[in-house]
N, CA, C and O atoms as a printed pandas DataFrame, in Angstrom:
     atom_number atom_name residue_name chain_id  residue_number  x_coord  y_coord  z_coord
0              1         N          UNK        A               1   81.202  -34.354   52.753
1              2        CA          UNK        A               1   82.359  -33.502   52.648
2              3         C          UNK        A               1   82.050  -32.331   51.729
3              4         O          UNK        A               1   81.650  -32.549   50.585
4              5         N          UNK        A               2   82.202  -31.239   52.137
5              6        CA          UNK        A               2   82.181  -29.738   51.516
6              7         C          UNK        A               2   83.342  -29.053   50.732
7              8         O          UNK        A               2   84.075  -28.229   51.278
8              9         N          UNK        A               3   83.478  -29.427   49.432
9             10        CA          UNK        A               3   84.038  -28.884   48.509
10            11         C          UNK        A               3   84.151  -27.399   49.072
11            12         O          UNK        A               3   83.217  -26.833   49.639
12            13         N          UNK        A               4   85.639  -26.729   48.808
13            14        CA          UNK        A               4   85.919  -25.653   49.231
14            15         C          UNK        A               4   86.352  -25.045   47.715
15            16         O          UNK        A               4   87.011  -25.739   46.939
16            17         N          UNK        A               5   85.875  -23.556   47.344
17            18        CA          UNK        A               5   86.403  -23.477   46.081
18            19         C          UNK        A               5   87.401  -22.192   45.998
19            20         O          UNK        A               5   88.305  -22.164   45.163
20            21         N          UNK        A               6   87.195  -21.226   46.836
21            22        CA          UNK        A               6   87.713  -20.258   47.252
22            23         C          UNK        A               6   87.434  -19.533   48.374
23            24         O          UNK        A               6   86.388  -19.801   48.965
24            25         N          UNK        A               7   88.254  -18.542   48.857
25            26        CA          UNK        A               7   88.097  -17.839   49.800
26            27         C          UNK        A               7   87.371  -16.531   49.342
27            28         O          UNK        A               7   87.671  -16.195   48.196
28            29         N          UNK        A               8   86.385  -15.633   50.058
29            30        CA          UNK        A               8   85.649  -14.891   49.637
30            31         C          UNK        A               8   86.824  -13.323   49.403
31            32         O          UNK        A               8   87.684  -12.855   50.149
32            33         N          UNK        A               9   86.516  -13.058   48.552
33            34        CA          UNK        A               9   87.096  -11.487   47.625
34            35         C          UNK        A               9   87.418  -10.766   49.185
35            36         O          UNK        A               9   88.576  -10.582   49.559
36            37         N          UNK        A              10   86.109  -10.356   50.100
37            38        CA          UNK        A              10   86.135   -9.484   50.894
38            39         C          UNK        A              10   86.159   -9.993   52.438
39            40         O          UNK        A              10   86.408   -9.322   53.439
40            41         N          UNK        A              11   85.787  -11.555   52.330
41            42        CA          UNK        A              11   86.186  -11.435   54.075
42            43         C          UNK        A              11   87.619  -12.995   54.318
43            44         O          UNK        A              11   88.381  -13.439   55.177
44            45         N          UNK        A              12   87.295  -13.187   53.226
45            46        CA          UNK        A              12   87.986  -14.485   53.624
46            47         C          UNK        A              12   87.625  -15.718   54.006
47            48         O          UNK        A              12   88.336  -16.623   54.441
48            49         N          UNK        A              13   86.820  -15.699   53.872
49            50        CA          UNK        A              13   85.736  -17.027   54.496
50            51         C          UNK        A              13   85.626  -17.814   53.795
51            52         O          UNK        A              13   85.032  -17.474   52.772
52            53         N          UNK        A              14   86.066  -19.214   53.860
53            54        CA          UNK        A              14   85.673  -20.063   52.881
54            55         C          UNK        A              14   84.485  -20.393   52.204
55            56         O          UNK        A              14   83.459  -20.428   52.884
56            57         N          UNK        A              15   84.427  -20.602   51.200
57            58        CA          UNK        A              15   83.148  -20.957   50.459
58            59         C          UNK        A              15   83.268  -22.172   49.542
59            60         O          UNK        A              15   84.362  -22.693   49.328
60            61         N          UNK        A              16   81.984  -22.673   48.933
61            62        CA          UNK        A              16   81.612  -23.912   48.838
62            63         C          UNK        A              16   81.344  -23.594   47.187
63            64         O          UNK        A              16   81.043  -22.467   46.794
64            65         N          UNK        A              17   81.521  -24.916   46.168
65            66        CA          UNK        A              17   81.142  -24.415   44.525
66            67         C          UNK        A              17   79.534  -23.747   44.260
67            68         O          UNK        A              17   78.993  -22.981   43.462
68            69         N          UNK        A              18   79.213  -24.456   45.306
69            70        CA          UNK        A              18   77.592  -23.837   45.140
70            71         C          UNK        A              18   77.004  -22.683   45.082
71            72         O          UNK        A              18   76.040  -22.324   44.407
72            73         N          UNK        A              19   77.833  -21.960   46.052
73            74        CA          UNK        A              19   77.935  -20.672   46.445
74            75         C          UNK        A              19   77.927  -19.475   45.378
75            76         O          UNK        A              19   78.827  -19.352   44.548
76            77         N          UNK        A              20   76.976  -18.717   45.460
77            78        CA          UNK        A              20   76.772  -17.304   44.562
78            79         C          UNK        A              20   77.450  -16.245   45.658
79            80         O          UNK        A              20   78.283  -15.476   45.180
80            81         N          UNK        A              21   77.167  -16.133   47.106
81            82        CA          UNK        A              21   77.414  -15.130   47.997
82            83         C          UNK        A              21   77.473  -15.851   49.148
83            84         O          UNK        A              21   76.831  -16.837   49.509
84            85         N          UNK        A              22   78.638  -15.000   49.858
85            86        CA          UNK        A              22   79.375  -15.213   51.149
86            87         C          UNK        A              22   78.526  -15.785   52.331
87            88         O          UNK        A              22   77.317  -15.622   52.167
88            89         N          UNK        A              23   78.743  -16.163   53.020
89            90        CA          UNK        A              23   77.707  -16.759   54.472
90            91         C          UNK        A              23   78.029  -15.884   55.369
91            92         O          UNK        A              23   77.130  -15.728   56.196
92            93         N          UNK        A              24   79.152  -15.113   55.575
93            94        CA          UNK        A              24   79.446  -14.295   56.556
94            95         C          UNK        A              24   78.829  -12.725   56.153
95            96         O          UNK        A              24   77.999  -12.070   56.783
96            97         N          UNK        A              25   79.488  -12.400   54.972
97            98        CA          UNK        A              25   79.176  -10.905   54.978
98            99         C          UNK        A              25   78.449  -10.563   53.704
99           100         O          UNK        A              25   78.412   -9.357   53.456
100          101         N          UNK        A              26   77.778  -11.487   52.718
101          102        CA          UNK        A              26   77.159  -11.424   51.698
102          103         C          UNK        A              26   77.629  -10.515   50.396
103          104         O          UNK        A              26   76.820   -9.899   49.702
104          105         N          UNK        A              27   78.472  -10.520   50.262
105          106        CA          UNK        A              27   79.176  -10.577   49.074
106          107         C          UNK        A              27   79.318  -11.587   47.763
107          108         O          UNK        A              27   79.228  -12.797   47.972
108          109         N          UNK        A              28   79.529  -11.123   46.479
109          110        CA          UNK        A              28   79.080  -11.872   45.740
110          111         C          UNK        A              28   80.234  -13.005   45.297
111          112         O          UNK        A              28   81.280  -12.446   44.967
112          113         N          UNK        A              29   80.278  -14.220   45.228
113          114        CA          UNK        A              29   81.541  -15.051   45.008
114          115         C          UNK        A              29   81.292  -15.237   43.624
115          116         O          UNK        A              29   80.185  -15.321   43.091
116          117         N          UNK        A              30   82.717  -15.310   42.934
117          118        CA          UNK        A              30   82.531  -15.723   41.684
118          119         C          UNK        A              30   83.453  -16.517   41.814
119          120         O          UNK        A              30   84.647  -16.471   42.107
120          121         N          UNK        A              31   81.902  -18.080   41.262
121          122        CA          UNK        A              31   82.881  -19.365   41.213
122          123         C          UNK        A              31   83.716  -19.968   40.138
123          124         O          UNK        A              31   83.090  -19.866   39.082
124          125         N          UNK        A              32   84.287  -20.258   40.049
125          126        CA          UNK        A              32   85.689  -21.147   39.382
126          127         C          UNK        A              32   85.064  -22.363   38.861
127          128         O          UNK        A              32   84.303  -22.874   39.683
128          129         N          UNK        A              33   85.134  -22.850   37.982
129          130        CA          UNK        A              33   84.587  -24.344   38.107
130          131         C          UNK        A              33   85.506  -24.852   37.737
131          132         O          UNK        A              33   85.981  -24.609   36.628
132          133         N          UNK        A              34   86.044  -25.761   38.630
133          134        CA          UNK        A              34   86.444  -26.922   38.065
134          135         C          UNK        A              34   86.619  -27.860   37.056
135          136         O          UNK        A              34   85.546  -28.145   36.523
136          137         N          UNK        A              35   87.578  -28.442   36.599
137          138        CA          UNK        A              35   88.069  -29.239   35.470
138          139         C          UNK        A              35   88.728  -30.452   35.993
139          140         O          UNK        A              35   89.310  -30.575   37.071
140          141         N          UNK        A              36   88.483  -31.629   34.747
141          142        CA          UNK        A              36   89.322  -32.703   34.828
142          143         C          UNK        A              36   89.378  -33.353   33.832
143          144         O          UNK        A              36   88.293  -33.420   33.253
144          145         N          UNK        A              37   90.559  -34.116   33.151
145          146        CA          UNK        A              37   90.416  -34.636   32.072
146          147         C          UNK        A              37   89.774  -36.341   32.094
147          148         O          UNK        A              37   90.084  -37.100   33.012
148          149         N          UNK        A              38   89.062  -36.680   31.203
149          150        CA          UNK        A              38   88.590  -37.829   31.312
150          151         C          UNK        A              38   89.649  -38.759   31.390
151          152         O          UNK        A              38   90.714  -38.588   30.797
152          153         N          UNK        A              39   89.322  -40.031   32.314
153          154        CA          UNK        A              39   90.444  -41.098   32.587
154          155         C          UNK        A              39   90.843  -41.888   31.036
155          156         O          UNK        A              39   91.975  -42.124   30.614
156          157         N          UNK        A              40   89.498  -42.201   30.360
157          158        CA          UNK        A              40   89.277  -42.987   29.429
158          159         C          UNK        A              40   89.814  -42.153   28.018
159          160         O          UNK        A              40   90.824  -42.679   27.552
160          161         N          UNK        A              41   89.358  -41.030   27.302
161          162        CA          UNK        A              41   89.492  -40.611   26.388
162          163         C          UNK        A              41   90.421  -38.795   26.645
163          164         O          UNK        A              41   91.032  -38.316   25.691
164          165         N          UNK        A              42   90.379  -38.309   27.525
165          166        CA          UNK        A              42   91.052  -36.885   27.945
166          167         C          UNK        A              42   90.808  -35.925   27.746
167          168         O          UNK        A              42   91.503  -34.909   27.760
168          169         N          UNK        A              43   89.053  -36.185   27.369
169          170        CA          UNK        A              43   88.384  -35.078   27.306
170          171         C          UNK        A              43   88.118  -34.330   28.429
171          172         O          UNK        A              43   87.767  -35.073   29.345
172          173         N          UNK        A              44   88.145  -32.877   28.818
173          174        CA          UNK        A              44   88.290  -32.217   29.647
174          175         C          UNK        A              44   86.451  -32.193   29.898
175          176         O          UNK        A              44   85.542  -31.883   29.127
176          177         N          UNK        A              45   86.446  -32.657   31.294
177          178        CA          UNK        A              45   85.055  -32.580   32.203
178          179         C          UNK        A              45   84.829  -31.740   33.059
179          180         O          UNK        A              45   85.604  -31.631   34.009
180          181         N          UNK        A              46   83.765  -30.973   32.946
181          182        CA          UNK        A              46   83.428  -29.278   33.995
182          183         C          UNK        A              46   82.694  -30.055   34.589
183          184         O          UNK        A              46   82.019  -30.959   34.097
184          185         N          UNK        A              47   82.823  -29.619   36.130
185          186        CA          UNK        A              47   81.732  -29.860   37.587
186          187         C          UNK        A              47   80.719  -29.081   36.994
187          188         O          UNK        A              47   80.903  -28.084   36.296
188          189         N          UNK        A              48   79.612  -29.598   37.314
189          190        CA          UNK        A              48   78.704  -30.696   38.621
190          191         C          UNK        A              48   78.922  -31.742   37.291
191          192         O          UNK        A              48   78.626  -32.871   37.680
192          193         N          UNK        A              49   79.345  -31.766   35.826
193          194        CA          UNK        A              49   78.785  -33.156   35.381
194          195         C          UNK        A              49   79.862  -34.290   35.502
195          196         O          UNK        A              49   81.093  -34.331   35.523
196          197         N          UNK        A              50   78.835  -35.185   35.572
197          198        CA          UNK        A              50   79.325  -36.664   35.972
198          199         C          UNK        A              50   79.932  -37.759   35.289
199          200         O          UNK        A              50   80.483  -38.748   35.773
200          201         N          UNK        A              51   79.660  -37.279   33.478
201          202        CA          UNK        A              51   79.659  -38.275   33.314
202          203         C          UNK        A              51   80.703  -37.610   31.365
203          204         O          UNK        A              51   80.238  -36.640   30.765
204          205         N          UNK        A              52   81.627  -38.159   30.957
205          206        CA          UNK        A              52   82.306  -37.581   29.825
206          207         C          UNK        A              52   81.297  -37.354   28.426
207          208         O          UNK        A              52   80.448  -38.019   27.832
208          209         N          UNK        A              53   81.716  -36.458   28.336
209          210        CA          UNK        A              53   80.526  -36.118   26.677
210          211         C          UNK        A              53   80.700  -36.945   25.709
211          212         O          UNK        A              53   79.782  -37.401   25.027
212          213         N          UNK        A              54   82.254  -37.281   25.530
213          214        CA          UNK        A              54   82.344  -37.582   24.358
214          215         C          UNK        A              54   82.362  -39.337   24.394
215          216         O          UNK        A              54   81.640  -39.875   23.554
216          217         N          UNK        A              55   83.013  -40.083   25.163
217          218        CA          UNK        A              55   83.074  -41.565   25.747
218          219         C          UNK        A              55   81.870  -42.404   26.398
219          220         O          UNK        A              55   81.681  -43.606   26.207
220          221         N          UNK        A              56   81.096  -41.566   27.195
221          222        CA          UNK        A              56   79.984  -41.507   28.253
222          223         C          UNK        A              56   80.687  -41.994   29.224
223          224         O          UNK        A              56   79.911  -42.551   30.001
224          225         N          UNK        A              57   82.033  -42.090   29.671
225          226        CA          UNK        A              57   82.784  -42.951   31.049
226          227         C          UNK        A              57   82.075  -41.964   32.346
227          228         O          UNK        A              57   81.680  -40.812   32.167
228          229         N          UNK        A              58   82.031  -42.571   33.431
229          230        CA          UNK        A              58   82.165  -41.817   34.779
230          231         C          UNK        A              58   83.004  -41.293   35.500
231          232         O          UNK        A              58   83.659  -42.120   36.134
232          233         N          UNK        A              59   83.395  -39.734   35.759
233          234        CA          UNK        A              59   84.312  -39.231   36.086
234          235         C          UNK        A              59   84.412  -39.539   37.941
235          236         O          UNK        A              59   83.571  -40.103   38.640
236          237         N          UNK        A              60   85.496  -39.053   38.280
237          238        CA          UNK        A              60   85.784  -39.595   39.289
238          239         C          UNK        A              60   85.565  -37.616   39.769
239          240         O          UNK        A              60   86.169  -36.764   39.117
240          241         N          UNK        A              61   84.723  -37.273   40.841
241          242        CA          UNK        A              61   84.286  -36.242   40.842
242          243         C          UNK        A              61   85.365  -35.663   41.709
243          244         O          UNK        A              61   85.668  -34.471   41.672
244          245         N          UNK        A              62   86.169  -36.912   42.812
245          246        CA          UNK        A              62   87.085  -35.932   43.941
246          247         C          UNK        A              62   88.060  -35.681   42.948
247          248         O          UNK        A              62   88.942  -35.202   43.661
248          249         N          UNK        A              63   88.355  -35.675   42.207
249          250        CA          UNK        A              63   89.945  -36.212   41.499
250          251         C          UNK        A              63   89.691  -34.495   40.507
251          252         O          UNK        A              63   90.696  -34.209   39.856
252          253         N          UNK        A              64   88.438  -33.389   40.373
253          254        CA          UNK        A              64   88.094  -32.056   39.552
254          255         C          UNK        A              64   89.716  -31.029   40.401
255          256         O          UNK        A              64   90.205  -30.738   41.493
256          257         N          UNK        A              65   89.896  -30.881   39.087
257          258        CA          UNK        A              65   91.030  -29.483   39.377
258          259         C          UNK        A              65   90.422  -28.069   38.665
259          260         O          UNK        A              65   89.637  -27.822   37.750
260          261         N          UNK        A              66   91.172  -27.349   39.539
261          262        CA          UNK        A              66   90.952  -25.923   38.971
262          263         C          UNK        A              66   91.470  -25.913   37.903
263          264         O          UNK        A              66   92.370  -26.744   37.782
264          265         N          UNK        A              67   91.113  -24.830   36.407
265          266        CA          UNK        A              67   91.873  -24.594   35.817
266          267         C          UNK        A              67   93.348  -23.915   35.595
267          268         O          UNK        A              67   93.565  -22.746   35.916
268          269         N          UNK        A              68   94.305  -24.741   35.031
269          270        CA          UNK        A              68   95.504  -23.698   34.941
270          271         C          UNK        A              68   96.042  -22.779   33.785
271          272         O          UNK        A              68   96.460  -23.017   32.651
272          273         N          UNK        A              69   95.891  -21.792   34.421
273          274        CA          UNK        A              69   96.167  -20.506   33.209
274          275         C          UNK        A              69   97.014  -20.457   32.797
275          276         O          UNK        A              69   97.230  -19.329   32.355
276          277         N          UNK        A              70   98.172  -21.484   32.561
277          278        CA          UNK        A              70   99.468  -21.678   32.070
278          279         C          UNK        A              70   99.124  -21.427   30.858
279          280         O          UNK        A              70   97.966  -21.059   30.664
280          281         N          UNK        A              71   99.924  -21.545   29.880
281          282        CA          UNK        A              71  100.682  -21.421   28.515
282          283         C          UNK        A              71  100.791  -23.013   28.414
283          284         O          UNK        A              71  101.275  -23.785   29.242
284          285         N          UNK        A              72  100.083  -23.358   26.908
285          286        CA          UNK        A              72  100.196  -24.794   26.210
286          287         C          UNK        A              72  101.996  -24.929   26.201
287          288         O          UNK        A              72  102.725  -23.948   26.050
288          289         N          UNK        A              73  102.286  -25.748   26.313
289          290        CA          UNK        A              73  103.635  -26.556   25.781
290          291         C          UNK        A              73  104.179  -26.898   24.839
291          292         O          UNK        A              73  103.698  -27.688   24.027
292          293         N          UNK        A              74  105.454  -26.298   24.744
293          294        CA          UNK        A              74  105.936  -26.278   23.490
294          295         C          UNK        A              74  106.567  -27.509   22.609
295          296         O          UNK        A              74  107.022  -28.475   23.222
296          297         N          UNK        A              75  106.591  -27.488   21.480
297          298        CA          UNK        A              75  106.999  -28.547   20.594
298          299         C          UNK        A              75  108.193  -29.282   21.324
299          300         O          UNK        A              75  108.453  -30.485   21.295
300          301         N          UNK        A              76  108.915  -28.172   22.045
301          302        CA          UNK        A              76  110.445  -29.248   22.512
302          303         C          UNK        A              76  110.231  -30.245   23.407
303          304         O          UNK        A              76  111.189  -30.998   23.581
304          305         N          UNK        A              77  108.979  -30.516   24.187
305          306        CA          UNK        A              77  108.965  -31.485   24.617
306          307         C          UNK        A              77  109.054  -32.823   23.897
307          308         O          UNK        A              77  109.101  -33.834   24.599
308          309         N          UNK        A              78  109.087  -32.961   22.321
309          310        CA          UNK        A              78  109.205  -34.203   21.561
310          311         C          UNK        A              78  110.907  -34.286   21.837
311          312         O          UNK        A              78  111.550  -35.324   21.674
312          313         N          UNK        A              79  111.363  -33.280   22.183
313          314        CA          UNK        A              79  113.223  -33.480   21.916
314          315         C          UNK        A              79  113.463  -35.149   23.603
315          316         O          UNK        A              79  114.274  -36.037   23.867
316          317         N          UNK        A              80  112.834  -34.884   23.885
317          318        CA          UNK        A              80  112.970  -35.416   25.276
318          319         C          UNK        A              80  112.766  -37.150   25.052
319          320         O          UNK        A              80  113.662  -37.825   25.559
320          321         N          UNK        A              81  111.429  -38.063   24.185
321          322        CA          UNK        A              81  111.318  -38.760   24.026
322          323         C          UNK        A              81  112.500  -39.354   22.413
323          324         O          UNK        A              81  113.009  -40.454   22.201
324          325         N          UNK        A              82  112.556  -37.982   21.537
325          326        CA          UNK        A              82  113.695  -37.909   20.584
326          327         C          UNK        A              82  114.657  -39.142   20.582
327          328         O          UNK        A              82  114.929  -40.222   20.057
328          329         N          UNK        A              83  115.071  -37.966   21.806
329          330        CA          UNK        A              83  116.938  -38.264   22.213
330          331         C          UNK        A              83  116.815  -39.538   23.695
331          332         O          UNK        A              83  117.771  -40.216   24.071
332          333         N          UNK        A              84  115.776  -39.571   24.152
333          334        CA          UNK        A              84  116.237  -40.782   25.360
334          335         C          UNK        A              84  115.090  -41.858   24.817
335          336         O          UNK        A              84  114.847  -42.810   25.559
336          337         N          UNK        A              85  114.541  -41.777   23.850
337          338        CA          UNK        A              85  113.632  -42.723   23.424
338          339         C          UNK        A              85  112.778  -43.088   24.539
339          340         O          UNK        A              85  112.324  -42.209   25.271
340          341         N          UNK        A              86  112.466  -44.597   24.768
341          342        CA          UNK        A              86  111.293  -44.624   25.559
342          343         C          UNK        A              86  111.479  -44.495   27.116
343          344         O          UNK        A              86  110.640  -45.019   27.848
344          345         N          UNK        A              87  112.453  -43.876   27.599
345          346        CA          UNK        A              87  112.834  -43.107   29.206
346          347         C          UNK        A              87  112.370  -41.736   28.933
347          348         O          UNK        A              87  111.699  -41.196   29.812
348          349         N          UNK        A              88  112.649  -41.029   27.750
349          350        CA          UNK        A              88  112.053  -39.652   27.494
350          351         C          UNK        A              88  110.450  -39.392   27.587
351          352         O          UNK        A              88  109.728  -38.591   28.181
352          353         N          UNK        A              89  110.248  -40.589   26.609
353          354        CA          UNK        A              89  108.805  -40.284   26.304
354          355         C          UNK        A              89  108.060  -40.670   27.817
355          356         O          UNK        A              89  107.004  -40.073   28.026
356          357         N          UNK        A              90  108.438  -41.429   28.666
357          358        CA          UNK        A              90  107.901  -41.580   29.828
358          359         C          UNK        A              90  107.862  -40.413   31.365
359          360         O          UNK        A              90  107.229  -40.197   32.399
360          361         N          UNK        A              91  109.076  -39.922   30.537
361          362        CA          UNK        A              91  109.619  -38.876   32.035
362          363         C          UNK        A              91  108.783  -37.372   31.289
363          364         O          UNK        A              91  108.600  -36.459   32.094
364          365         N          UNK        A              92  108.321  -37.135   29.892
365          366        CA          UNK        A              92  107.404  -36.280   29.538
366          367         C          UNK        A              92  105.918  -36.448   29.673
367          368         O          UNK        A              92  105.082  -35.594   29.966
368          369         N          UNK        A              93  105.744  -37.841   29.375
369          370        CA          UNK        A              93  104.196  -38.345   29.985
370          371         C          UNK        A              93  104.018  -38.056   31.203
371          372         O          UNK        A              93  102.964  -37.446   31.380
372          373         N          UNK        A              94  104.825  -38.308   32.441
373          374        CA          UNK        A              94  104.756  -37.817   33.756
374          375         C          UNK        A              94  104.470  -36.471   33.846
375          376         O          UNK        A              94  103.539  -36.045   34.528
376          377         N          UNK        A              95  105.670  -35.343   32.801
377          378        CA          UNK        A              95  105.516  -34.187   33.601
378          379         C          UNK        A              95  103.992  -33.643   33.192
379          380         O          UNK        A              95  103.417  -32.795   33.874
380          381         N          UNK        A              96  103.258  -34.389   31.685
381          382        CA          UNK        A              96  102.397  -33.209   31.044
382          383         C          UNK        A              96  101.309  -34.046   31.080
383          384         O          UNK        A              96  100.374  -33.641   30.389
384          385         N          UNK        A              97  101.123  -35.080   31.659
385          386        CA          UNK        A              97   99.874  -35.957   32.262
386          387         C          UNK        A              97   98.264  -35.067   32.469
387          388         O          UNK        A              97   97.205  -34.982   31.848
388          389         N          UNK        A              98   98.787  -34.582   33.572
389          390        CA          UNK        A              98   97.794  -33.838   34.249
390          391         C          UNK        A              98   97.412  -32.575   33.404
391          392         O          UNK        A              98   96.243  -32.252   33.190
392          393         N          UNK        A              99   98.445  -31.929   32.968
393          394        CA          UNK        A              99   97.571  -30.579   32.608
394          395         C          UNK        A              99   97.456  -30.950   30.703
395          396         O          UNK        A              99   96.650  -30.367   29.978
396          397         N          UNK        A             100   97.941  -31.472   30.458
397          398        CA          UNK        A             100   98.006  -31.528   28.574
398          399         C          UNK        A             100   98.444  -33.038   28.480
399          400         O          UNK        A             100   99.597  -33.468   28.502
400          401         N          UNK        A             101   97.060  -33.874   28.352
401          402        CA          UNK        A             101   97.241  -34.931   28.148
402          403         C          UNK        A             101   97.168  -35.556   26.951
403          404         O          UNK        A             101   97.473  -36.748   26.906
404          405         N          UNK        A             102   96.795  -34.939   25.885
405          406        CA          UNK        A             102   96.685  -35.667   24.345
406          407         C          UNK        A             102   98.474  -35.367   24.395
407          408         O          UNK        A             102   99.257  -36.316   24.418
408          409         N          UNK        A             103   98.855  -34.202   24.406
409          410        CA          UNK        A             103  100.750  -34.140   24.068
410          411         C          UNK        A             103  101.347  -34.866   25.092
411          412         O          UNK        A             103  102.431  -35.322   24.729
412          413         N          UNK        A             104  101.080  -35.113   26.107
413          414        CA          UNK        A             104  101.749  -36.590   27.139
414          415         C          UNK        A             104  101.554  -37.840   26.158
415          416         O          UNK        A             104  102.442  -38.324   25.456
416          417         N          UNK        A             105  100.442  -38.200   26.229
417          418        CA          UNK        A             105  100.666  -39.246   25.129
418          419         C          UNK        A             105  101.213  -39.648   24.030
419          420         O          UNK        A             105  101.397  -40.775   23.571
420          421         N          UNK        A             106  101.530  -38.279   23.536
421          422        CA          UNK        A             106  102.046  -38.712   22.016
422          423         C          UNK        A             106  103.175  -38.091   22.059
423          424         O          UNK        A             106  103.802  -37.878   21.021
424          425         N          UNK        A             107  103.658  -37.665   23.365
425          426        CA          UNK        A             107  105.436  -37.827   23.680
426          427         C          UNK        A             107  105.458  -39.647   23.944
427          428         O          UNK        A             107  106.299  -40.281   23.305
428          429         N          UNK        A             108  104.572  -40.356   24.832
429          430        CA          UNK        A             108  105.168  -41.540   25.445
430          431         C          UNK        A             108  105.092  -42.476   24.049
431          432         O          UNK        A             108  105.797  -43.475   23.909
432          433         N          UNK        A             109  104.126  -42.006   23.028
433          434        CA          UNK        A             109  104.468  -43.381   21.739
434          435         C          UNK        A             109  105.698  -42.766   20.967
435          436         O          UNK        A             109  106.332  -43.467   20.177
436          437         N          UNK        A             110  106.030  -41.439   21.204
437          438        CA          UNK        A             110  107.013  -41.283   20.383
438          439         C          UNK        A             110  108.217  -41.800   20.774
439          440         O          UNK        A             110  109.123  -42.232   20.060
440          441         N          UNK        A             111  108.129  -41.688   22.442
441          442        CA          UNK        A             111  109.350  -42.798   22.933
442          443         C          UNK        A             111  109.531  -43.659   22.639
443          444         O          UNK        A             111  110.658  -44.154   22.631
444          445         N          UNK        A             112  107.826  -44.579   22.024
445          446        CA          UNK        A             112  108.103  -45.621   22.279
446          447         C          UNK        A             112  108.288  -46.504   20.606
447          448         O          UNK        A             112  108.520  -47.694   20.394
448          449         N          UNK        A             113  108.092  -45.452   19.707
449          450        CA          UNK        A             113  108.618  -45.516   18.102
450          451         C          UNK        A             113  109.782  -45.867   18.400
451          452         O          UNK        A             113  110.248  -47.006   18.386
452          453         N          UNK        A             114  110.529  -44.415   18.817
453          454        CA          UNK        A             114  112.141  -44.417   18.726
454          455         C          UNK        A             114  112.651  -45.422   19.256
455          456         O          UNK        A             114  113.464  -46.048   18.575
456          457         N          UNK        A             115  112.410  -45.788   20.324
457          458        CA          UNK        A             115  113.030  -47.016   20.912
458          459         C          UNK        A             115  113.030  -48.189   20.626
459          460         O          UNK        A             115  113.782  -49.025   21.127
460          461         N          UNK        A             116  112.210  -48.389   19.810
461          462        CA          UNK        A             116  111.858  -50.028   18.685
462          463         C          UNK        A             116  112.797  -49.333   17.309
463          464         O          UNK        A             116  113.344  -50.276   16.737
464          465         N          UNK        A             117  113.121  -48.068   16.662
465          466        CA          UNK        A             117  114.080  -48.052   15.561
466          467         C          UNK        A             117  115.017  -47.747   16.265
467          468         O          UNK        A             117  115.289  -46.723   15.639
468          469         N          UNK        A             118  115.872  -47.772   17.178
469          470        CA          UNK        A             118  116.834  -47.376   17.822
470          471         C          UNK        A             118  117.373  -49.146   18.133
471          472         O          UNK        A             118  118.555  -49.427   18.335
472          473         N          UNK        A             119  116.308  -50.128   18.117
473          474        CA          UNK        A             119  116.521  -51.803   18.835
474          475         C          UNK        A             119  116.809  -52.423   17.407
475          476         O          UNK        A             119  117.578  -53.363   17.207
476          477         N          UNK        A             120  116.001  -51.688   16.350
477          478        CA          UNK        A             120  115.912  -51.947   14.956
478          479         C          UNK        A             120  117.888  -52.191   14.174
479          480         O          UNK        A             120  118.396  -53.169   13.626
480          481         N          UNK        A             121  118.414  -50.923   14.471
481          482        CA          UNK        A             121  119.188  -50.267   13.968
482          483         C          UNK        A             121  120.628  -51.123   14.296
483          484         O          UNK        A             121  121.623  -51.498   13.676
484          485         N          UNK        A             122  120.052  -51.185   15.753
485          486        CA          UNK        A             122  121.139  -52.306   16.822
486          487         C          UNK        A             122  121.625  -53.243   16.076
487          488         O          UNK        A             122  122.707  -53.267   15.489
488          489         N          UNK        A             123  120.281  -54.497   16.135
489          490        CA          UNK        A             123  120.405  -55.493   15.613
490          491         C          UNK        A             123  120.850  -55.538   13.771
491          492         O          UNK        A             123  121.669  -56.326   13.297
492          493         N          UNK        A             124  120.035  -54.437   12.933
493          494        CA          UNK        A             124  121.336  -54.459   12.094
494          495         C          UNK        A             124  122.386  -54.412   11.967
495          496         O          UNK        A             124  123.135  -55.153   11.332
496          497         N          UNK        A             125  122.645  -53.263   12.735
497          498        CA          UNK        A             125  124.704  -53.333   12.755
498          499         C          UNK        A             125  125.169  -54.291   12.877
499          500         O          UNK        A             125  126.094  -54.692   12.170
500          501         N          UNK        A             126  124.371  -55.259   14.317
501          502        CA          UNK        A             126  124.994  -56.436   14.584
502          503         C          UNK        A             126  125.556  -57.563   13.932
503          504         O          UNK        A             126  126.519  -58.280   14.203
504          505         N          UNK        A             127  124.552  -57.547   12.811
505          506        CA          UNK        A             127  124.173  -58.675   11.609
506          507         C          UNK        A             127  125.735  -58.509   10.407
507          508         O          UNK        A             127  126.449  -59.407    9.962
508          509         N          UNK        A             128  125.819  -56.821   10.163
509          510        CA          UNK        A             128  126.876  -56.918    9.368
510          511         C          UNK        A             128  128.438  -56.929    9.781
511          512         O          UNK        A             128  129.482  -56.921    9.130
512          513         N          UNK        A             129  128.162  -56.948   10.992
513          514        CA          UNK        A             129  129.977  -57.419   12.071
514          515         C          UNK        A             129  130.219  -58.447   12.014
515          516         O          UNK        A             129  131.226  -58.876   12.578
């Protein structure tokens, strides 16, 4: 299977990561490389390598995304695990998984703090009724 990485500047023709210049009309492609964050630790892994720098795990090579030129994420995503405790911190782990995964994670323990002093707090009240 032939990795497709873009379409060429000037004719449109698909092209392959390997690719310096077009197959149709020889033009020069400038490739993109690919990214993915490690499964194991979330260190971000560039194509062709195989294997994480910092863990040594094996990346899963179909699973490489392009980079996204977005804008990092802002602090208010902690308001989310905050206020719904560990439903927040889970429904923010979902959205910021893929592109910003150290702050996915440490929305889902912050859910999952709050929601053990939130069970904490319960059972005191309970105690002095």
């Amino acid at each position: 299977m032939v990795e497709i990485n873009k379409l060429c500047p000037k004719c449109d023709t698909p092209t392959t990561l390997e690719q310096e210049f077009c197959n149709k009309c020889g033009s020069p492609v400038e490739s993109e490389k690919p990214t993915q964050h490690c499964g194991s630790c979330g260190v971000i892994i560039q194509y062709p390598d195989e294997f994480c720098n910092k863990c040594g795990k094996k990346a899963k090579l179909s699973t490489f995304q392009y980079e996204d030129n977005s804008q990092a994420p802002t602090s208010w995503w902690y308001v989310f695990p905050i206020i719904f405790g560990m439903f927040g911190g889970v429904t923010a782990w979902a959205l910021l998984r893929e592109t910003h995964y150290k702050m996915a994670t440490n929305c889902l323990l912050v859910g999952i703090g709050v929601t053990f002093v939130y069970v904490i707090i319960f059972v005191i009240n309970m105690e002095f009724k």
